[in-house]
C-alpha atoms as a printed R data frame, in Angstrom:
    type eleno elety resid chain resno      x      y      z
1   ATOM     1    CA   UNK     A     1 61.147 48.022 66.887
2   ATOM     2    CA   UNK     A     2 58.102 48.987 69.004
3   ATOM     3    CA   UNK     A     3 56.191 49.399 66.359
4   ATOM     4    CA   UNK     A     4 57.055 46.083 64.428
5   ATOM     5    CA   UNK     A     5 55.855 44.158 67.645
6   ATOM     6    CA   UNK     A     6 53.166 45.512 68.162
7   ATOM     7    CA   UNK     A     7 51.864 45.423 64.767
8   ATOM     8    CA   UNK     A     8 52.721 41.798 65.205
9   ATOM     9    CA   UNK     A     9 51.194 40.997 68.180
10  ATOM    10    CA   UNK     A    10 47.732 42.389 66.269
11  ATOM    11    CA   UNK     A    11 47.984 45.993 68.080
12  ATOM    12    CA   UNK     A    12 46.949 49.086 66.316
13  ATOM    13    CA   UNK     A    13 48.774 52.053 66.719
14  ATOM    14    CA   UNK     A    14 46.582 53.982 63.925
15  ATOM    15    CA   UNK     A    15 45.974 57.157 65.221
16  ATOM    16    CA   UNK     A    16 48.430 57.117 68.331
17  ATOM    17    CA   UNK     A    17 51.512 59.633 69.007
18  ATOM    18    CA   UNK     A    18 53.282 60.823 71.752
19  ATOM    19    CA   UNK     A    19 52.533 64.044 73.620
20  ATOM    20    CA   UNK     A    20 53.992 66.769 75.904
21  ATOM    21    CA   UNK     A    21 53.411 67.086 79.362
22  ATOM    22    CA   UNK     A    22 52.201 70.399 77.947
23  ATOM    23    CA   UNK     A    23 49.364 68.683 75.839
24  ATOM    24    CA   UNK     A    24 48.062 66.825 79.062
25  ATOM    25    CA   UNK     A    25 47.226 70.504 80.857
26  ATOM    26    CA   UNK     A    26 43.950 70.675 82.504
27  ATOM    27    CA   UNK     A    27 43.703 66.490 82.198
28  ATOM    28    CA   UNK     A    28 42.761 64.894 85.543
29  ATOM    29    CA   UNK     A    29 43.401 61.121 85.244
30  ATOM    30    CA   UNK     A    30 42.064 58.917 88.440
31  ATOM    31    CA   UNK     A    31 45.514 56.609 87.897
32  ATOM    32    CA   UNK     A    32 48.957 57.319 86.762
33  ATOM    33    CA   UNK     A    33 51.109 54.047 85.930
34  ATOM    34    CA   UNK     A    34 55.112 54.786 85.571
35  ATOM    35    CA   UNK     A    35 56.480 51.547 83.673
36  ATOM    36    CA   UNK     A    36 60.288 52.491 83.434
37  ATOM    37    CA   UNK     A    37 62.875 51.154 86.194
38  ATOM    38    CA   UNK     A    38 64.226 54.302 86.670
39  ATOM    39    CA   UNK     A    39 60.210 56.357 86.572
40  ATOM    40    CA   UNK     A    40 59.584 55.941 89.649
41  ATOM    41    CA   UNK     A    41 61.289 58.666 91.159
42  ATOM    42    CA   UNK     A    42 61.200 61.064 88.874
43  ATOM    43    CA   UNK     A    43 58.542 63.910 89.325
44  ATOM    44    CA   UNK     A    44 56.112 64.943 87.006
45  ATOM    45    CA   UNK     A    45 56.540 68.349 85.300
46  ATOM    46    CA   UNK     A    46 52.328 68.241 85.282
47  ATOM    47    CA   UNK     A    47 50.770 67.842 89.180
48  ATOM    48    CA   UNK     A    48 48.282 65.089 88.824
49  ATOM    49    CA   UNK     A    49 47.892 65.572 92.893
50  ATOM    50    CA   UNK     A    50 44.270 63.715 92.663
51  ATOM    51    CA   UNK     A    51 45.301 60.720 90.961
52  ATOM    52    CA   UNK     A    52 46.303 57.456 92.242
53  ATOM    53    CA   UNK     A    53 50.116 56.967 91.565
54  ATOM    54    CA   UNK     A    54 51.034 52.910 90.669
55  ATOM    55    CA   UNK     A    55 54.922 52.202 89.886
56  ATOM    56    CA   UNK     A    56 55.261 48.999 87.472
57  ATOM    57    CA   UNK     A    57 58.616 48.452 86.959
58  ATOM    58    CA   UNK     A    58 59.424 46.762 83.265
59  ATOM    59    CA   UNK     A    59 63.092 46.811 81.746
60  ATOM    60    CA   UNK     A    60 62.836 48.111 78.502
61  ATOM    61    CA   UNK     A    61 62.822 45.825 75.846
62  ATOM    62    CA   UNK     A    62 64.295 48.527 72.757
63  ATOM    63    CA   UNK     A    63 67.902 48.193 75.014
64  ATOM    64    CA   UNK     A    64 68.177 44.662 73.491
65  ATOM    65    CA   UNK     A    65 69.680 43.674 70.318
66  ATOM    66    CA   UNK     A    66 69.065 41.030 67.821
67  ATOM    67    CA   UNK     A    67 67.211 37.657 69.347
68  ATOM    68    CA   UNK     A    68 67.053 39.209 73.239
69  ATOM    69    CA   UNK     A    69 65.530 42.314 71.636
70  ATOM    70    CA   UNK     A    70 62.288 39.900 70.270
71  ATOM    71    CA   UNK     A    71 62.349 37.929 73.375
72  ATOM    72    CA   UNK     A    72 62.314 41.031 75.777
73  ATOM    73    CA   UNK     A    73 59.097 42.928 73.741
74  ATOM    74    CA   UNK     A    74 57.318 40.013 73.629
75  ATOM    75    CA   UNK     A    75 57.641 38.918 77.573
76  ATOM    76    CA   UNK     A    76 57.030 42.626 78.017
77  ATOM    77    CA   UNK     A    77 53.641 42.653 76.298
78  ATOM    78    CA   UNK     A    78 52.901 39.525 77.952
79  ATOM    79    CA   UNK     A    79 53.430 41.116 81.176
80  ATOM    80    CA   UNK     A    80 51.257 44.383 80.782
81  ATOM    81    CA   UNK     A    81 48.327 42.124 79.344
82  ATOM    82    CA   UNK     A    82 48.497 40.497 82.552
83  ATOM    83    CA   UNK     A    83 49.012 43.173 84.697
84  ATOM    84    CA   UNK     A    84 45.865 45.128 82.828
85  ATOM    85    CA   UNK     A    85 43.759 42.563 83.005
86  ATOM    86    CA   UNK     A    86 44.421 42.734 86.910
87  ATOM    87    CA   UNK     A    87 43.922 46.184 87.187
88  ATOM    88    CA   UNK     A    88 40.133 46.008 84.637
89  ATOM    89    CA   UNK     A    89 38.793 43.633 87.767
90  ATOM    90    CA   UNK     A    90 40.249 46.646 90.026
91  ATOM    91    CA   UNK     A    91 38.473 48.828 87.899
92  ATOM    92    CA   UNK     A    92 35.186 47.479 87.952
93  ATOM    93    CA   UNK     A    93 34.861 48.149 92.048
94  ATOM    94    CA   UNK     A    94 33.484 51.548 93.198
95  ATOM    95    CA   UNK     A    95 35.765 53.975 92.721
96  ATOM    96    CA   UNK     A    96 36.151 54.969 96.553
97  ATOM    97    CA   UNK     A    97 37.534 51.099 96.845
98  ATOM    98    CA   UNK     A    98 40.425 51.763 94.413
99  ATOM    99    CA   UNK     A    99 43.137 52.685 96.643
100 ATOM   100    CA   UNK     A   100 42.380 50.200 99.120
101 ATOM   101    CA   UNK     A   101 42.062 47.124 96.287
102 ATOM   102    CA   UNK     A   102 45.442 48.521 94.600
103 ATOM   103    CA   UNK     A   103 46.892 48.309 98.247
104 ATOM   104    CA   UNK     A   104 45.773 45.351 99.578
105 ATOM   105    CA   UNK     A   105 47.310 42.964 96.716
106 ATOM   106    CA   UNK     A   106 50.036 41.307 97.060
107 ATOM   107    CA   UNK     A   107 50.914 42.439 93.456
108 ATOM   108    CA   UNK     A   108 51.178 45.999 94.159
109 ATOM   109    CA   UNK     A   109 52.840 44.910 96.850
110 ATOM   110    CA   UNK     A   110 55.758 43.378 95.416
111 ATOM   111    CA   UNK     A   111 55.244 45.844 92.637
112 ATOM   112    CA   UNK     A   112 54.863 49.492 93.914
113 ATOM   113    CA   UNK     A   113 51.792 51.734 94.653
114 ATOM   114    CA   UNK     A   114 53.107 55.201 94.948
């Protein structure tokens, strides 16, 4: 079902697969976003100990059936545009400001920096 909305919504996915933890060895990202209600907590077999942890917490849409199921992927995707296009004007400070601009929301706030 992923797949189908996204496609729909004008997404591509050419190209795009998942990957082991195993496959991200020696990768230093500067920001680590957990999306799941239940990621959070859960530790990372990989130590990204230099990288900016941010918790969004998003039900997963692919637990719904039937109508719910189209409703919950598309107010899902709405809510990650919106949330990424907050965090591309984060993203266009200095670097050094990052933590600080993530903090000092009240977004991440209501919404968890790790």
């Amino acid at each position: 079902l992923t797949l189908r909305y996204l496609q729909e919504a004008g997404v591509s996915t050419l190209g795009l697969s998942s990957k082991s933890w195993f496959d991200l060895n020696g990768f230093q990202p500067d920001l680590i976003i957990t999306l799941c209600d239940s990621a959070a907590g859960e530790s990372c077999p990989v130590a990204f100990h230099a990288a900016l942890k941010l918790h969004w917490p998003l039900s997963d849409p692919s637990k719904f059936e039937g109508e719910r199921a189209a409703r919950a992927f598309h107010e899902c995707m709405a809510e990650l545009n919106q949330r990424l296009a907050w965090l591309e004007n984060v993203a266009m400070q200095p670097s050094e400001h990052w933590a600080q601009s993530l903090k000092s929301t009240d977004w991440s706030r209501t919404n968890g920096i790790i």
